[in-house]
C-alpha positions as CSV (number, residue, x, y, z in Angstrom):
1,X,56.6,57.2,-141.1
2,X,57.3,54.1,-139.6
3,X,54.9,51.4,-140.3
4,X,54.3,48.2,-137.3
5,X,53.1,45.5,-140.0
6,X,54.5,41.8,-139.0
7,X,57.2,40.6,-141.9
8,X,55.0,37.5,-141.1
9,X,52.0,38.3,-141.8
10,X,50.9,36.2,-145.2
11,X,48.4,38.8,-146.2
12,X,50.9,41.0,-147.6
13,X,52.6,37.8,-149.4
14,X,48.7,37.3,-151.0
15,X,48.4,40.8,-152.0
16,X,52.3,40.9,-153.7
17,X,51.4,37.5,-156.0
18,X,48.4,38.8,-156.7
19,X,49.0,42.3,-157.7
20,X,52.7,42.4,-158.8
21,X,53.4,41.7,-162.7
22,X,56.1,40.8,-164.5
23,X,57.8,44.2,-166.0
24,X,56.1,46.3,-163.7
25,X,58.7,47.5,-161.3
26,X,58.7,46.8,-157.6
27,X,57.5,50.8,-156.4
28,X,54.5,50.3,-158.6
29,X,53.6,47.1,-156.9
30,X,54.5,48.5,-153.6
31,X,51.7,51.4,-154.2
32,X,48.8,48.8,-155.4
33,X,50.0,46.7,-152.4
34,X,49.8,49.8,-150.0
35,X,46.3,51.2,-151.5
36,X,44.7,47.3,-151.5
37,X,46.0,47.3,-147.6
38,X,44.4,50.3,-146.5
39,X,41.2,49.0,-148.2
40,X,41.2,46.3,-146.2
41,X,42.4,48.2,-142.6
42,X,45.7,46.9,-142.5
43,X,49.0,49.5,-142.1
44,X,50.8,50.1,-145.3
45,X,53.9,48.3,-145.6
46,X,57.1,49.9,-145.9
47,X,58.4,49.4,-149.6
48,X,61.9,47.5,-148.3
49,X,59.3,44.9,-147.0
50,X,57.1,45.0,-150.2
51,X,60.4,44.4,-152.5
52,X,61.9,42.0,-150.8
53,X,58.3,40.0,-150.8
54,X,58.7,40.9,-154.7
55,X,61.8,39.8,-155.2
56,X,61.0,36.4,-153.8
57,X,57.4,36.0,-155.5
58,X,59.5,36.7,-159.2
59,X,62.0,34.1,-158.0
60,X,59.3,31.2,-157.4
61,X,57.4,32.3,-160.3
62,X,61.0,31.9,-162.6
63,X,61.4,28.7,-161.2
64,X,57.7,27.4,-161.7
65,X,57.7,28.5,-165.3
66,X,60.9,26.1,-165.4
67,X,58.9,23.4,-164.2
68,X,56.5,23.7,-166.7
69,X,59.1,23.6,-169.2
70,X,60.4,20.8,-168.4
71,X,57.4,19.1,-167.9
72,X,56.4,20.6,-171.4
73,X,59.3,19.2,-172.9
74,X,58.8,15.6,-171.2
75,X,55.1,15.6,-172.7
76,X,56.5,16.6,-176.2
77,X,59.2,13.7,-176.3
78,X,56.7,11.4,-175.2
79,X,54.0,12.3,-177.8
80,X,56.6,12.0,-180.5
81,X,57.3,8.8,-179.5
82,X,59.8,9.0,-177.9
83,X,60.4,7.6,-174.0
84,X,61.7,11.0,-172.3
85,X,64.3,10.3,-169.3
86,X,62.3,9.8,-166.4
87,X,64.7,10.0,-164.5
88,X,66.3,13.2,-165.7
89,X,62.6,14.6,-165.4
90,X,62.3,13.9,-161.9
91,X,65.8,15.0,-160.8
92,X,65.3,18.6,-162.6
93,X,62.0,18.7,-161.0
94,X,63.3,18.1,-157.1
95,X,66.6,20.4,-158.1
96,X,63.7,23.4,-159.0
97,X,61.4,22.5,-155.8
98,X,64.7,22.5,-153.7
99,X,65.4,25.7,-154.9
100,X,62.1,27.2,-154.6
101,X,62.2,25.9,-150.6
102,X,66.0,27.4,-150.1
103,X,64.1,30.8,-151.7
104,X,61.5,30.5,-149.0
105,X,64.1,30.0,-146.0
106,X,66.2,32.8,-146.9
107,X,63.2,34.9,-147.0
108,X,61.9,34.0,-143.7
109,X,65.5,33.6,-142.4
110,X,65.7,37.5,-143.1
111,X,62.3,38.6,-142.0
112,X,63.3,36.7,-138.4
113,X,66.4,39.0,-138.2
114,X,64.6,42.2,-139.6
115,X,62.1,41.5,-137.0
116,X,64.2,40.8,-134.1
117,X,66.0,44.1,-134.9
118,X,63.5,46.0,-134.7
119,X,61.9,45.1,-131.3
C-alpha cells in the first residue's frame, strides 16, 4: 500500500524523537510511529521514510551527547582549577553544530529528490 504523507511534514520528525530509543531497532519505532499517526488521523508512513528520519534523529542525538561531553569535560578542568582551552572548547563545539547542520541538509536534500520522484 502506498502511503501520500509529505517527507516534509515535521510531525512525523516529532513523533520519531519522541518515540524512537536507543537499542530499539528502527521497524519497532516505525510501528509506534505508524500506531501514534493513525491516532492522530494522519497516513502511516512508509517504513523507508520512518528509518531514514531514524537514522538522522540517532545521528543528532550522537552528536549532542558529544556536546555535552565536551562541555562536561570543560566544567571539570575548570573546577579543578584548571583554565580549560577556550578556544579548543568552542572550536569542537561549532565542528559538532556544523555537523549536526550538514546532517539536516542531506536529509532534506534527499527528501526533495524522494519527493520530486514521486510526483
Amino acid at each position: 500500500m502506498r502511503s501520500a504523507v509529505s517527507p516534509n511534514d515535521p510531525r512525523f520528525s516529532a513523533l520519531v524523537a519522541a518515540l524512537d530509543q536507543e537499542g530499539v531497532p528502527a521497524a519497532e519505532t516505525w510501528r509506534r510511529v505508524g500506531a501514534a499517526a493513525a491516532e492522530i488521523g494522519l497516513l502511516r508512513p512508509s517504513y523507508q521514510h520512518v528509518r531514514r528520519i531514524v537514522r538522522v534523529e540517532r545521528r543528532r542525538q550522537e552528536l549532542r551527547a558529544e556536546a555535552r561531553r565536551v562541555l562536561t569535560g570543560a566544567v571539570s578542568t575548570s573546577a579543578a582549577g584548571l583554565a580549560p582551552s577556550v578556544v579548543l572548547v568552542l572550536e569542537r563545539l561549532r565542528e559538532l553544530q556544523l555537523a549536526e547542520e550538514l546532517v539536516l541538509q542531506e536529509h532534506k536534500s534527499f527528501e526533495r529528490r524522494a519527493f520530486v520522484r514521486r510526483e
